[in-house]
C-alpha positions, 0 to 999 in steps of 0.5 A, spaced: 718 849 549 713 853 546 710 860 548 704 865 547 711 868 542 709 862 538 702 863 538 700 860 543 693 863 547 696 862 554 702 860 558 698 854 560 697 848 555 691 844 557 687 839 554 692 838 549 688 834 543 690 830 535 683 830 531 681 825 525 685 829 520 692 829 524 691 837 526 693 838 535 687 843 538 690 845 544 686 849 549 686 855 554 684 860 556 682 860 549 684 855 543 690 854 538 691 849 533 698 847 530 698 845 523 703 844 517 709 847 524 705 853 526 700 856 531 694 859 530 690 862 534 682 861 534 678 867 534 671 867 538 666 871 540 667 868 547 673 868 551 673 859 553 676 856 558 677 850 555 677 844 560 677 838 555 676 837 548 673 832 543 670 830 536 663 828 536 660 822 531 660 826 526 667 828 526 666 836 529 671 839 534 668 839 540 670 844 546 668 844 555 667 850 558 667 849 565 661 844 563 658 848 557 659 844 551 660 847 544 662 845 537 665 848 531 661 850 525 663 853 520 668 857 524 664 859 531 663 855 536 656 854 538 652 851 544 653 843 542 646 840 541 646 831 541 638 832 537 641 833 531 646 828 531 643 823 526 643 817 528 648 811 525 646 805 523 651 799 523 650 793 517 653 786 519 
């Protein structure tokens, strides 16, 4: 088992996560990302609550914080805004 020894941002680990590219996000009270065999915090200048986690369609993180949704961005979490997702189209 694993500890906040381990890097983990809290005793408690839920949601756990595997985005696109293999790497686990493991929620908190904060974040974690475990990759290549190491824990790494995630710094914020919130404190999260994470309460579920995801991609968008364009592949960016997505956190929950108790319904307040927010993506990554070059490193920070802002609030999430749908308007500036482009639309997709299919071909067939």
């Amino acid at each position: 088992s694993y500890s906040q020894s381990d890097g983990l941002t809290d005793k408690t680990a839920y949601p756990i996560y595997q985005d696109r590219a293999g790497t686990i996000w493991i929620g908190s009270v904060g974040l974690t990302k475990y990759e290549n065999g190491t824990f790494t915090p995630i710094e914020s200048a919130r404190k999260f609550v994470i309460t579920a986690i995801g991609n968008d369609p364009l592949g960016r993180l997505l956190i929950n914080n108790y319904g307040e949704l927010y993506v990554r961005e070059n490193d920070q979490f802002v609030p999430f805004e749908p308007d500036k997702i482009p639309a997709v189209g299919f071909f067939y």
